[in-house]
HTML snippet that shows the backbone in 3Dmol.js (N, CA, C, O; Angstrom):
<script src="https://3Dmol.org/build/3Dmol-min.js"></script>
<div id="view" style="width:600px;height:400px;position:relative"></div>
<script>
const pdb = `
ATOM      1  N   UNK A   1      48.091 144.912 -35.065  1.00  0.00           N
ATOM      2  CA  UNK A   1      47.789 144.509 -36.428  1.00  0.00           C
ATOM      3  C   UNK A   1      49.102 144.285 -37.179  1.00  0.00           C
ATOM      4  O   UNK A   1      50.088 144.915 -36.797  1.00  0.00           O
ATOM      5  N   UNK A   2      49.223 143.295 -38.397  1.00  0.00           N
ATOM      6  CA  UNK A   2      50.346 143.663 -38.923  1.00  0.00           C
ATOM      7  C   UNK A   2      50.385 143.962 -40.047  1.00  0.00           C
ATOM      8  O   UNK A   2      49.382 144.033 -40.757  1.00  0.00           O
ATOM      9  N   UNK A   3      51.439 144.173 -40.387  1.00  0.00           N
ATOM     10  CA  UNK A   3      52.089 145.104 -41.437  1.00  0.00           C
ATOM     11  C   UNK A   3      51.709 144.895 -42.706  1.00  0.00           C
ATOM     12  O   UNK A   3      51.798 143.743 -43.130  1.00  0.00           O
ATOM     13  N   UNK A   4      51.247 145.864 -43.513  1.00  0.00           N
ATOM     14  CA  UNK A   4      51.237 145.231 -44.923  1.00  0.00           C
ATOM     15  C   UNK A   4      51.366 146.295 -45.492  1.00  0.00           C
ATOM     16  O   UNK A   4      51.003 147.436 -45.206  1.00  0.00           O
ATOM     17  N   UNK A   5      52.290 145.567 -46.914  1.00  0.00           N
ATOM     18  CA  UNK A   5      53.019 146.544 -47.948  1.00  0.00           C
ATOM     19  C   UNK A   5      52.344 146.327 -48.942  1.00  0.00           C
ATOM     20  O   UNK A   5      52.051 145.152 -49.160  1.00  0.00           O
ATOM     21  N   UNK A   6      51.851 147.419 -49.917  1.00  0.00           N
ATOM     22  CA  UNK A   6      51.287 147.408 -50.730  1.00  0.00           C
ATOM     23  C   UNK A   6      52.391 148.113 -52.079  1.00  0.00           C
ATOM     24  O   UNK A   6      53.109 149.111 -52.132  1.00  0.00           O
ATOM     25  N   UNK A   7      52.139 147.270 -52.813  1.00  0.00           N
ATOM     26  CA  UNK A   7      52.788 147.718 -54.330  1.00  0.00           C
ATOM     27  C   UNK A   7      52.461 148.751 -54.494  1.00  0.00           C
ATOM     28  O   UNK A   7      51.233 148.758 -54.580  1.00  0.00           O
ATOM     29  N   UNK A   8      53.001 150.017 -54.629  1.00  0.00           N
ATOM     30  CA  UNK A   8      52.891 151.569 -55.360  1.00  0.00           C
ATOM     31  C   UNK A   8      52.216 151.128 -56.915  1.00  0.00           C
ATOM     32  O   UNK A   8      51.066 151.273 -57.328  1.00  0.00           O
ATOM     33  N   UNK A   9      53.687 150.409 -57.717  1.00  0.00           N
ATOM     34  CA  UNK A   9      53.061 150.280 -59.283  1.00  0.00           C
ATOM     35  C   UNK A   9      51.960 149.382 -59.611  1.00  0.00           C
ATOM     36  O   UNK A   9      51.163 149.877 -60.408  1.00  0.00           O
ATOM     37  N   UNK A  10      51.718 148.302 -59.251  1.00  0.00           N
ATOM     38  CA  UNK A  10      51.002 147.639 -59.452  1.00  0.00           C
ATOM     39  C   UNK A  10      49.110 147.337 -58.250  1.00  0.00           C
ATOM     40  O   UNK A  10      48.179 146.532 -58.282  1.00  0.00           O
ATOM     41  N   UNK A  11      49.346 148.077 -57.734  1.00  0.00           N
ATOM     42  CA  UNK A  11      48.154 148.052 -56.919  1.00  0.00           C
ATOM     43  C   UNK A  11      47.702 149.877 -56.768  1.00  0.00           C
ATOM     44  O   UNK A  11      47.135 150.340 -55.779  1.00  0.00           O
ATOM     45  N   UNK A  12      48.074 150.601 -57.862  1.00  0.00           N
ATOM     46  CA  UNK A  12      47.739 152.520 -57.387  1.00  0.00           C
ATOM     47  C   UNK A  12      46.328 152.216 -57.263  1.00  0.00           C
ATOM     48  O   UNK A  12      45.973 152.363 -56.093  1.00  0.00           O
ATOM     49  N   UNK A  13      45.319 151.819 -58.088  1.00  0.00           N
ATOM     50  CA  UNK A  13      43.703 152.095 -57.357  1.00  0.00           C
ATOM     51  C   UNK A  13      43.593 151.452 -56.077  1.00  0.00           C
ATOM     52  O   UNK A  13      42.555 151.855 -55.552  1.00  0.00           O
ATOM     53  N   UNK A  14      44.097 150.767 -55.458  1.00  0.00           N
ATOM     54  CA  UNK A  14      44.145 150.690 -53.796  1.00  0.00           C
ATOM     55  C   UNK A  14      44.657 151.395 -53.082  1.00  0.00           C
ATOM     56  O   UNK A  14      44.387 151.516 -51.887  1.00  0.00           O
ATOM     57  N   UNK A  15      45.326 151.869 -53.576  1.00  0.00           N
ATOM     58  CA  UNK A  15      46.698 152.820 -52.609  1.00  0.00           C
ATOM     59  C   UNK A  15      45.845 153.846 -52.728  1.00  0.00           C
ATOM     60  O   UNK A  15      45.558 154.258 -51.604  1.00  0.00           O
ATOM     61  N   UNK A  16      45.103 154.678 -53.909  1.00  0.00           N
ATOM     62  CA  UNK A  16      44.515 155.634 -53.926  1.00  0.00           C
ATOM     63  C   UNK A  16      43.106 155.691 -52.942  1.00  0.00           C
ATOM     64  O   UNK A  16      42.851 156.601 -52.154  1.00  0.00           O
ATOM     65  N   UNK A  17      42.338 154.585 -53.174  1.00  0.00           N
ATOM     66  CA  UNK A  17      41.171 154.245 -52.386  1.00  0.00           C
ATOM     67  C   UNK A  17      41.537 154.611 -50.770  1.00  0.00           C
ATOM     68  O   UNK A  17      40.828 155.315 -50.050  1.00  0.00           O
ATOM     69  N   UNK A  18      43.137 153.800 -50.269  1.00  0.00           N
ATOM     70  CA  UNK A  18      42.850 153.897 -49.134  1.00  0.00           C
ATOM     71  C   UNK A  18      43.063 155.105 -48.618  1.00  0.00           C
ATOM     72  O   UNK A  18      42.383 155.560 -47.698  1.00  0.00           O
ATOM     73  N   UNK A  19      44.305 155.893 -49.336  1.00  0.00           N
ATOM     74  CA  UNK A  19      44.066 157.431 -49.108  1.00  0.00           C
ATOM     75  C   UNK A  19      43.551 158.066 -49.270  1.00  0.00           C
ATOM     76  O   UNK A  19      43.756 159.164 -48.753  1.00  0.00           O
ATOM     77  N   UNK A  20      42.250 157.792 -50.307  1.00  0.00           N
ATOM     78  CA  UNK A  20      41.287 158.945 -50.202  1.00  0.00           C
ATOM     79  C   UNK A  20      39.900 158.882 -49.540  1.00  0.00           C
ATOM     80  O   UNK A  20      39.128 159.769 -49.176  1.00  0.00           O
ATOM     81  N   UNK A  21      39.844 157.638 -49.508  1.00  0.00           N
ATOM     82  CA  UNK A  21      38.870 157.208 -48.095  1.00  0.00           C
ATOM     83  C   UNK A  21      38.483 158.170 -47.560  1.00  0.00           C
ATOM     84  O   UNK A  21      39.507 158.756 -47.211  1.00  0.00           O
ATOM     85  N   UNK A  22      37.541 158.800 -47.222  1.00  0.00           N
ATOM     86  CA  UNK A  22      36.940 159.905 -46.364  1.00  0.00           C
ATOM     87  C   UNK A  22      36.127 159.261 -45.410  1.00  0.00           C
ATOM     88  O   UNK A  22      35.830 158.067 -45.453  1.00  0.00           O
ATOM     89  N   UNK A  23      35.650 160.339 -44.256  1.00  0.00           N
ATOM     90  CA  UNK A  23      34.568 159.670 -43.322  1.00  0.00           C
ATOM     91  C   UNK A  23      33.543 160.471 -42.972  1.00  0.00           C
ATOM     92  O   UNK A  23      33.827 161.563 -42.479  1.00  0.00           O
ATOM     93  N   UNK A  24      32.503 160.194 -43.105  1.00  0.00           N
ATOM     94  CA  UNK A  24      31.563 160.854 -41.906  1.00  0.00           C
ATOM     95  C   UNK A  24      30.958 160.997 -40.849  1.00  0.00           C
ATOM     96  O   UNK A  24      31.031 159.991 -40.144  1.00  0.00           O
ATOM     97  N   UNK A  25      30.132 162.178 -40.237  1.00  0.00           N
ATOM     98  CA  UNK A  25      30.214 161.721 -39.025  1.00  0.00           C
ATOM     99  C   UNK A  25      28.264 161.166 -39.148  1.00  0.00           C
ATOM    100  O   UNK A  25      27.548 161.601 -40.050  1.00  0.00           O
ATOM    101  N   UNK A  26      28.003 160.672 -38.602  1.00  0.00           N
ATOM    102  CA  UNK A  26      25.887 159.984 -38.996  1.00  0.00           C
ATOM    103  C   UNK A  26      25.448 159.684 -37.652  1.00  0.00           C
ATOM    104  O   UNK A  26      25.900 158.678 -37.106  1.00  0.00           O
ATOM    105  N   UNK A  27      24.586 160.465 -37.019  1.00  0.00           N
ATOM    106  CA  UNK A  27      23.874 160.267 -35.792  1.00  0.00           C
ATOM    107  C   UNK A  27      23.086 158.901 -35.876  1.00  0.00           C
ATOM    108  O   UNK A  27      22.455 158.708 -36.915  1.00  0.00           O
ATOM    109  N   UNK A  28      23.059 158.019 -34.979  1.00  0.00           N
ATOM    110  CA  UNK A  28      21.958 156.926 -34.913  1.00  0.00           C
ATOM    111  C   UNK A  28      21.178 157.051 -34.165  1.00  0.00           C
ATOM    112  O   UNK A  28      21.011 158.044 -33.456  1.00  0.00           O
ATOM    113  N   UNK A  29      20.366 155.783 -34.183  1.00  0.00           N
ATOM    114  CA  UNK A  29      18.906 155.853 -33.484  1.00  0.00           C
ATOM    115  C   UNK A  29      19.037 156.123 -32.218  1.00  0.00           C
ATOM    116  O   UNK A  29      18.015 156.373 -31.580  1.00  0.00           O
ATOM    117  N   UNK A  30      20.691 156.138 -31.374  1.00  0.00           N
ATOM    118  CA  UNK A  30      20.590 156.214 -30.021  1.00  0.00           C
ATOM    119  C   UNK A  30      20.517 157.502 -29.872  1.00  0.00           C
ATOM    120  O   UNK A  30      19.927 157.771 -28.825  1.00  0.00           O
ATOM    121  N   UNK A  31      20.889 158.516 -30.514  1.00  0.00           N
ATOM    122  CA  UNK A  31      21.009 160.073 -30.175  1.00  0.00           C
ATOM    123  C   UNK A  31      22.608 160.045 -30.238  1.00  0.00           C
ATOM    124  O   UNK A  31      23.029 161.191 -30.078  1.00  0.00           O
ATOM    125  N   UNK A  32      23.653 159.102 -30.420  1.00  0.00           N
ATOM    126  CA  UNK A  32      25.411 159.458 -30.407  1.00  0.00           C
ATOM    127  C   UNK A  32      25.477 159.116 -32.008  1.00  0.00           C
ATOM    128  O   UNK A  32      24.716 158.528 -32.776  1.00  0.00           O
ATOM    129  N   UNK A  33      26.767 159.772 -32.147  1.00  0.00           N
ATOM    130  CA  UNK A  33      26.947 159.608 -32.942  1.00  0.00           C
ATOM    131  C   UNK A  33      28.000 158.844 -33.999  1.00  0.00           C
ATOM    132  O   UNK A  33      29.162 158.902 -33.597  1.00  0.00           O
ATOM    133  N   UNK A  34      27.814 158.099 -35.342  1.00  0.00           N
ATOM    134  CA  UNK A  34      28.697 156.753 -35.323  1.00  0.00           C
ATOM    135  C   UNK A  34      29.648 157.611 -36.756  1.00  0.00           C
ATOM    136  O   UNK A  34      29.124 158.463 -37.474  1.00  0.00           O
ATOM    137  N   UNK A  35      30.940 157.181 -36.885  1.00  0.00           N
ATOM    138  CA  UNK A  35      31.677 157.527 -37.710  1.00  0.00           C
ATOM    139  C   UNK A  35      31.469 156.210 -38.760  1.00  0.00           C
ATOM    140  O   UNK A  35      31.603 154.994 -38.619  1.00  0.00           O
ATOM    141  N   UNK A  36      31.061 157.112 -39.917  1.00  0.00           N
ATOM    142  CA  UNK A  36      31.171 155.742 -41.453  1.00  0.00           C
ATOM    143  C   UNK A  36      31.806 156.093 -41.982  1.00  0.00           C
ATOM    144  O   UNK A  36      32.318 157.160 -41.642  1.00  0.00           O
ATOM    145  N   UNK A  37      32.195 155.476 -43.120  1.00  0.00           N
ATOM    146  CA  UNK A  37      32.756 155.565 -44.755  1.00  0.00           C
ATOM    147  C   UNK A  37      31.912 156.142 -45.477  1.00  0.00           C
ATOM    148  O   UNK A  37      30.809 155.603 -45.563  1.00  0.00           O
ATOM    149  N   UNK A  38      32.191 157.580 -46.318  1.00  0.00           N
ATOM    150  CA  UNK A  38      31.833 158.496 -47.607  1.00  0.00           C
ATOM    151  C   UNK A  38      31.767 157.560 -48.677  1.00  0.00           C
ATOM    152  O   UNK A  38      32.664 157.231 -49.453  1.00  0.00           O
ATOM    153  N   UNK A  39      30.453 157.131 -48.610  1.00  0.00           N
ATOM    154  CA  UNK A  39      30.319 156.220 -50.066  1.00  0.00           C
ATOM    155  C   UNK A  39      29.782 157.202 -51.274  1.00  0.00           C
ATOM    156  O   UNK A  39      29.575 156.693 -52.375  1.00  0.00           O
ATOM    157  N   UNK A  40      29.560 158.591 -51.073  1.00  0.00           N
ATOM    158  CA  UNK A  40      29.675 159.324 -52.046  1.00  0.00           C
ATOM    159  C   UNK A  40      29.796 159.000 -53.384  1.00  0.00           C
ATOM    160  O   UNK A  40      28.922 159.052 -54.249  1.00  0.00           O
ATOM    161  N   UNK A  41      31.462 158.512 -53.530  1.00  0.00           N
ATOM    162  CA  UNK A  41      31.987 158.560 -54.350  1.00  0.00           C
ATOM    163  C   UNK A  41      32.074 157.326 -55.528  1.00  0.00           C
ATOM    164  O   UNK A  41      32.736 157.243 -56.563  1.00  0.00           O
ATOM    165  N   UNK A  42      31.014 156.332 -54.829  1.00  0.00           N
ATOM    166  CA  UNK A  42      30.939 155.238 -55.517  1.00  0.00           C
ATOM    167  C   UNK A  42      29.708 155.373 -56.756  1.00  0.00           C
ATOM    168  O   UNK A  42      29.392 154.436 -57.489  1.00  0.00           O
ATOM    169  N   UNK A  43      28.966 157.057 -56.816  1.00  0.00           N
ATOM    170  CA  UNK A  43      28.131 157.272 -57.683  1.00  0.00           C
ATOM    171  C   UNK A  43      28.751 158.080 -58.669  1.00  0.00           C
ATOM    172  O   UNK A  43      28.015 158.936 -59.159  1.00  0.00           O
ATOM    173  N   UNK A  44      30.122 158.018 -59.159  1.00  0.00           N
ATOM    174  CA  UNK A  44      30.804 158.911 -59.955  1.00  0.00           C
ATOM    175  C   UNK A  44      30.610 157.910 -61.475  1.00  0.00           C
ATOM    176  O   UNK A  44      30.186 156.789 -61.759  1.00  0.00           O
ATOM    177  N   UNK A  45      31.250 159.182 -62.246  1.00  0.00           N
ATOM    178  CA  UNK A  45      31.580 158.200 -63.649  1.00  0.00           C
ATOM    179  C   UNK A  45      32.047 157.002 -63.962  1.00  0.00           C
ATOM    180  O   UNK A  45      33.253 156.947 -63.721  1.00  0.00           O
ATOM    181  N   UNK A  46      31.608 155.999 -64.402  1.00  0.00           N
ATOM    182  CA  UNK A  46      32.467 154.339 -64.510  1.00  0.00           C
ATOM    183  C   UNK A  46      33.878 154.832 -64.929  1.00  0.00           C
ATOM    184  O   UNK A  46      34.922 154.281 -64.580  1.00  0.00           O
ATOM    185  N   UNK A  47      33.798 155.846 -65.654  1.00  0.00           N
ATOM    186  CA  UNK A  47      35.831 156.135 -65.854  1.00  0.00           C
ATOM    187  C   UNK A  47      36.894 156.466 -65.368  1.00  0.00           C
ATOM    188  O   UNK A  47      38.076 156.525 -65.706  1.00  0.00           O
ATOM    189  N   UNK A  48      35.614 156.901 -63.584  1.00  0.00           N
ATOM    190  CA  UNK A  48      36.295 157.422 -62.635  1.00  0.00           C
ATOM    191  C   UNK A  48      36.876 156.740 -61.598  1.00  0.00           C
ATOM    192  O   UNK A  48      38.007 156.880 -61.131  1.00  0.00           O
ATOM    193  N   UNK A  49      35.635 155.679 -61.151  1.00  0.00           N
ATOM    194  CA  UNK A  49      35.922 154.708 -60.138  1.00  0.00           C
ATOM    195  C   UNK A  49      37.342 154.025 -59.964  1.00  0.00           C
ATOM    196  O   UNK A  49      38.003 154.203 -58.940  1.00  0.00           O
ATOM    197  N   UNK A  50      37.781 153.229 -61.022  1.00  0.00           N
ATOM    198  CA  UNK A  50      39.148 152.757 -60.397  1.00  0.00           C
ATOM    199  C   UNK A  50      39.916 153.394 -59.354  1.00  0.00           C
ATOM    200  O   UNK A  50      40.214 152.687 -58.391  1.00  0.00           O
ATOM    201  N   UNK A  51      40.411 154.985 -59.370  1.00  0.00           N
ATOM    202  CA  UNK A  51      40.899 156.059 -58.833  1.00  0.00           C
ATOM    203  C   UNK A  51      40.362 156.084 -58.260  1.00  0.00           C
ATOM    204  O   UNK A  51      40.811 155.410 -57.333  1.00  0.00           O
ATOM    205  N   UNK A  52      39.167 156.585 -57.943  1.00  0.00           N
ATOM    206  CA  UNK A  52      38.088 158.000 -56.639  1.00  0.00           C
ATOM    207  C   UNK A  52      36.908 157.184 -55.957  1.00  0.00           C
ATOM    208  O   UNK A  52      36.021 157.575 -55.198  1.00  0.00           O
ATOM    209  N   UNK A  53      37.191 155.877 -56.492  1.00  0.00           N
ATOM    210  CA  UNK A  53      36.069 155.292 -55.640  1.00  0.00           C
ATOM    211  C   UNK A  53      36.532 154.383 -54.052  1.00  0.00           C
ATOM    212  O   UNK A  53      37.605 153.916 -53.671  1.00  0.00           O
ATOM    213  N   UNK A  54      35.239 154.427 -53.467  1.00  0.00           N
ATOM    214  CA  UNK A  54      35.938 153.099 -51.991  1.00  0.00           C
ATOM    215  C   UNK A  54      35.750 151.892 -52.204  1.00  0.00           C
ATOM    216  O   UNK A  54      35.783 151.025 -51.330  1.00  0.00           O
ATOM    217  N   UNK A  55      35.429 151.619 -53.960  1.00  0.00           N
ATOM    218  CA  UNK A  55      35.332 149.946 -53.843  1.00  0.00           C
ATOM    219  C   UNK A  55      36.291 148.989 -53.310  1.00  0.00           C
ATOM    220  O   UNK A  55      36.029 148.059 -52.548  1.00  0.00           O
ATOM    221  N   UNK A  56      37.473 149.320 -53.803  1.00  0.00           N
ATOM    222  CA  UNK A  56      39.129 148.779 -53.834  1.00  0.00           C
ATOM    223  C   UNK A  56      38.950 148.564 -52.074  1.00  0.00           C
ATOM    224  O   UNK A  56      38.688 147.533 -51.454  1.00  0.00           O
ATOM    225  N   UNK A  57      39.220 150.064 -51.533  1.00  0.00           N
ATOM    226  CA  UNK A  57      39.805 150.091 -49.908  1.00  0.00           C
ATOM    227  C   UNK A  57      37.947 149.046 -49.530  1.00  0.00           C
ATOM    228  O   UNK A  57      37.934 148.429 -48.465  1.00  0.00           O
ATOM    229  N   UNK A  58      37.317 149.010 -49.956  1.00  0.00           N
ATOM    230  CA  UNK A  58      36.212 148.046 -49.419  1.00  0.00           C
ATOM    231  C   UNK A  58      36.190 146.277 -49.471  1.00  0.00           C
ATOM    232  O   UNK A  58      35.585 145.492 -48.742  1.00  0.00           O
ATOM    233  N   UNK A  59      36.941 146.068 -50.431  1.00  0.00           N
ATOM    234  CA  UNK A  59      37.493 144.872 -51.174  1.00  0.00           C
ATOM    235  C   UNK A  59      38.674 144.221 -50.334  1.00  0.00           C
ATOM    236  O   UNK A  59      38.706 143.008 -50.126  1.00  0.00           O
ATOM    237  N   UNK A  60      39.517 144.982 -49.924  1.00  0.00           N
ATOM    238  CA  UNK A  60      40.599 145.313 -49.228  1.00  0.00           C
ATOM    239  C   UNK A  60      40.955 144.894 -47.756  1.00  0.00           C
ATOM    240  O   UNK A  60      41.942 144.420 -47.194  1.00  0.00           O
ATOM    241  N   UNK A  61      39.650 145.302 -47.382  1.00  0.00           N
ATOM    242  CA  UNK A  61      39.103 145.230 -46.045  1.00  0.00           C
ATOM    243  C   UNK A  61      38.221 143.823 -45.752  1.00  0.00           C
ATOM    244  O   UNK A  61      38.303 143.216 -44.684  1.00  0.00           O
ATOM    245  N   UNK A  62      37.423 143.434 -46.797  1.00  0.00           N
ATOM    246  CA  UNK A  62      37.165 141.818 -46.504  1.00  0.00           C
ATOM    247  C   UNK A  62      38.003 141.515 -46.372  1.00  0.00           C
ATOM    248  O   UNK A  62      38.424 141.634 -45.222  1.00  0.00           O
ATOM    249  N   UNK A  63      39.009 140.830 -47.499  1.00  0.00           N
ATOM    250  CA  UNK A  63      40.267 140.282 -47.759  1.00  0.00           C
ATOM    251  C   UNK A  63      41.130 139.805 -46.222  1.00  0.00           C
ATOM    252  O   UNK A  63      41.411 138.703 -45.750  1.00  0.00           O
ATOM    253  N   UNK A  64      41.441 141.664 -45.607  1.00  0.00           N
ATOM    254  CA  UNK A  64      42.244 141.437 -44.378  1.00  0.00           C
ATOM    255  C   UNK A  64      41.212 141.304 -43.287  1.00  0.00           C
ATOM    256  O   UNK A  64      41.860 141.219 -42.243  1.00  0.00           O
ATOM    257  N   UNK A  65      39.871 141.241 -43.004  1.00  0.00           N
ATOM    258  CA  UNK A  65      39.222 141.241 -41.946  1.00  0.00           C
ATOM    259  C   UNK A  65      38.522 139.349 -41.549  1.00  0.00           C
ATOM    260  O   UNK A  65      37.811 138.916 -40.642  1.00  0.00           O
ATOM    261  N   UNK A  66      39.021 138.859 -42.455  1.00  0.00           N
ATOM    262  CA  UNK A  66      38.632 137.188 -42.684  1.00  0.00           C
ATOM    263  C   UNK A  66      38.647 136.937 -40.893  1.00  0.00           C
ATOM    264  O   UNK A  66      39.431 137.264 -40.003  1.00  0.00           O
ATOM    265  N   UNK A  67      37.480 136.262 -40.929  1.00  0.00           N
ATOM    266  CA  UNK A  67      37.656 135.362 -39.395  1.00  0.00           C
ATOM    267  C   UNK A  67      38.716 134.915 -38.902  1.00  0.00           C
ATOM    268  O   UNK A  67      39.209 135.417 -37.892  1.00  0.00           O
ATOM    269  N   UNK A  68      39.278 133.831 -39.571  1.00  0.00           N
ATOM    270  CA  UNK A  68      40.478 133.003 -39.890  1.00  0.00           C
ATOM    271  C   UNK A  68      41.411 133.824 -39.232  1.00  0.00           C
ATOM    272  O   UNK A  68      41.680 133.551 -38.062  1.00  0.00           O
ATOM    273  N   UNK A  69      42.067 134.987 -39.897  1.00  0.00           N
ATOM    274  CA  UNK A  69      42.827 135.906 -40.113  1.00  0.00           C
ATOM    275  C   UNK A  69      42.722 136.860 -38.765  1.00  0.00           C
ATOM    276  O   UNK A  69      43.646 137.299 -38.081  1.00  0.00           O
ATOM    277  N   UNK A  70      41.465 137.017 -38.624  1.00  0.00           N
ATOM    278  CA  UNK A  70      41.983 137.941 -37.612  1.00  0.00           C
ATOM    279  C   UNK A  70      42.051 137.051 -36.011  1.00  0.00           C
ATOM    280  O   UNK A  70      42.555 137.672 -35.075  1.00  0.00           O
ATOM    281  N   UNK A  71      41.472 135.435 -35.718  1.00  0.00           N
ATOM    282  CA  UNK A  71      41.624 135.214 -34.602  1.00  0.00           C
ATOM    283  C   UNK A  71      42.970 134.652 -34.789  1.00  0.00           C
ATOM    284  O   UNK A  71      43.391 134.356 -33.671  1.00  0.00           O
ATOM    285  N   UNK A  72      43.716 134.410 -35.572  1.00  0.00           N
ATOM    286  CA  UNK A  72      45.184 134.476 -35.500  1.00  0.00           C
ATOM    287  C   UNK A  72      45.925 135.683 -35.339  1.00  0.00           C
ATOM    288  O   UNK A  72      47.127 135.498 -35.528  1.00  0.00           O
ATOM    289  N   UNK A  73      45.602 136.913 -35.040  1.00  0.00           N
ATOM    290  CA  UNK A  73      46.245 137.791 -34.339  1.00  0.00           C
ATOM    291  C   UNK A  73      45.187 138.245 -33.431  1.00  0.00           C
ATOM    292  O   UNK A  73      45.387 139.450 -33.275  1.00  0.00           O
ATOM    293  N   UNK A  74      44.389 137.962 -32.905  1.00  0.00           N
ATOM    294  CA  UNK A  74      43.831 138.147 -31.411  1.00  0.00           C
ATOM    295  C   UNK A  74      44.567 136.995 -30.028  1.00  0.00           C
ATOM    296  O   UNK A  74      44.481 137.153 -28.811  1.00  0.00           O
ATOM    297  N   UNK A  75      45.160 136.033 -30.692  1.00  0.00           N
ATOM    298  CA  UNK A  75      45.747 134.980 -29.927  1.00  0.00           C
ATOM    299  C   UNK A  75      46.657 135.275 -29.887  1.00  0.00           C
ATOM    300  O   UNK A  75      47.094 135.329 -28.737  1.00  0.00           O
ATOM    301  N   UNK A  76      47.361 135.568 -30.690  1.00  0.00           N
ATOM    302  CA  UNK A  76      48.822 135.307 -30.910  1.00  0.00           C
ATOM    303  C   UNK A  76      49.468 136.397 -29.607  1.00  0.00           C
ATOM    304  O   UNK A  76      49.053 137.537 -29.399  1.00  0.00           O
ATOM    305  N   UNK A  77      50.554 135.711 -28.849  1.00  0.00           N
ATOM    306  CA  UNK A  77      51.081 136.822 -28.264  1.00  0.00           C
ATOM    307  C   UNK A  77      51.888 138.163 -28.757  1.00  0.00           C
ATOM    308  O   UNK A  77      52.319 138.224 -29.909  1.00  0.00           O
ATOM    309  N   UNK A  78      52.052 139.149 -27.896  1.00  0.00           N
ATOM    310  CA  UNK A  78      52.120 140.202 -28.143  1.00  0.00           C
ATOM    311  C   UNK A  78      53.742 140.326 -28.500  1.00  0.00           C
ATOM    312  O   UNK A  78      54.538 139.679 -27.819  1.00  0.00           O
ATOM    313  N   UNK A  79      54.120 141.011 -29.378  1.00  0.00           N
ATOM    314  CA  UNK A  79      55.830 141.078 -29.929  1.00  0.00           C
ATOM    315  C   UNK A  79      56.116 142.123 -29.385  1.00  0.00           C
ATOM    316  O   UNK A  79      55.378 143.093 -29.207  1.00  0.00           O
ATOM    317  N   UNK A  80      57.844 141.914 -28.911  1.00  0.00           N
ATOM    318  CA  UNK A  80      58.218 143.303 -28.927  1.00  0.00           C
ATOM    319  C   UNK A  80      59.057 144.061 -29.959  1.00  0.00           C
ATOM    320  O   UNK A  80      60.010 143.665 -30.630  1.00  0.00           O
ATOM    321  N   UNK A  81      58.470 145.225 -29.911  1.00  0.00           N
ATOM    322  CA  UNK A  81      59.036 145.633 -31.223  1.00  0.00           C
ATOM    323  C   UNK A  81      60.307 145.864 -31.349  1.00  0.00           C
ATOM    324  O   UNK A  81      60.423 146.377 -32.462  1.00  0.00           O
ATOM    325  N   UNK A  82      61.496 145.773 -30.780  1.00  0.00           N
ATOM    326  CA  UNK A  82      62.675 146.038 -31.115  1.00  0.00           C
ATOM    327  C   UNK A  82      63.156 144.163 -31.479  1.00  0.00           C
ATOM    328  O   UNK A  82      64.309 143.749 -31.598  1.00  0.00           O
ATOM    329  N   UNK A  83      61.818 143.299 -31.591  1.00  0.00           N
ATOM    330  CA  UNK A  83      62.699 141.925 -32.132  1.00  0.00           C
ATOM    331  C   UNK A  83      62.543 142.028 -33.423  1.00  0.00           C
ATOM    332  O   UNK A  83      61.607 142.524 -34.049  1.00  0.00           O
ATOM    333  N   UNK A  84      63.664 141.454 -33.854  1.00  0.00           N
ATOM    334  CA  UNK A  84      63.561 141.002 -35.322  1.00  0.00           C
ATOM    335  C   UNK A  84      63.303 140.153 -36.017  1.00  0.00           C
ATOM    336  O   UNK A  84      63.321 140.147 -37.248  1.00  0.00           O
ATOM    337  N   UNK A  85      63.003 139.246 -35.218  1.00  0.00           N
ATOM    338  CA  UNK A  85      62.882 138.035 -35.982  1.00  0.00           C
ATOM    339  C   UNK A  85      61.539 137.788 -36.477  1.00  0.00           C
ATOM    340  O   UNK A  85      60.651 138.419 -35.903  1.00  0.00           O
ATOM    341  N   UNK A  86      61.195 137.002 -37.424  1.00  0.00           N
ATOM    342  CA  UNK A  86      60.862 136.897 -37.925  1.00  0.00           C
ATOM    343  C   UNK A  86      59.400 135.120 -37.620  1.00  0.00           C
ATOM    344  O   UNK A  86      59.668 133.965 -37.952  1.00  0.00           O
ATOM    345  N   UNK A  87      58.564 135.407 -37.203  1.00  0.00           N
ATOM    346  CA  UNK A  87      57.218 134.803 -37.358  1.00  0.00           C
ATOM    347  C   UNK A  87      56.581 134.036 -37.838  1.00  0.00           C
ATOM    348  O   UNK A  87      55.380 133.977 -37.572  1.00  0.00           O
TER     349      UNK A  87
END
`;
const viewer = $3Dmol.createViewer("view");
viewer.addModel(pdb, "pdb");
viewer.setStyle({}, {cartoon: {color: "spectrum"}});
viewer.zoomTo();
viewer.render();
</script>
């Protein structure tokens, strides 16, 4: 996957979303069991959400999961990491 930098000052309700992201664990219909996202927190106070909610890290995740986007790094060959150059 690659790299992405996120603004501290100007993007904190993402930065917060993605670190506070929680998970759970939810048995399915097969009898195993599947790890989700704690949407909990998306029933809090409207004054709260910016901060404590997973809308942002959910928003976030379309954005970088685009078709487009990701079969350009399923193709692309593999780098090694001590190159530097630049892509």
């Amino acid at each position: 996957m690659p790299k992405v930098e996120i603004d501290f000052f100007e993007c904190k309700p993402l930065k917060a979303s993605l670190e506070g992201a929680r998970t759970k664990i939810v048995p399915n219909k097969k009898g195993a069991s599947v790890t989700t996202k704690d949407k909990s927190s998306e029933k809090l106070p409207i004054h709260r959400l910016p901060m404590e909610s997973t809308n942002p890290s959910d928003s976030f995740k379309y954005l970088m999961m685009r078709r487009e986007w990701r079969s350009l790094i399923r193709y692309r060959s593999a780098q090694n990491i001590s190159d530097s150059s630049v892509v």
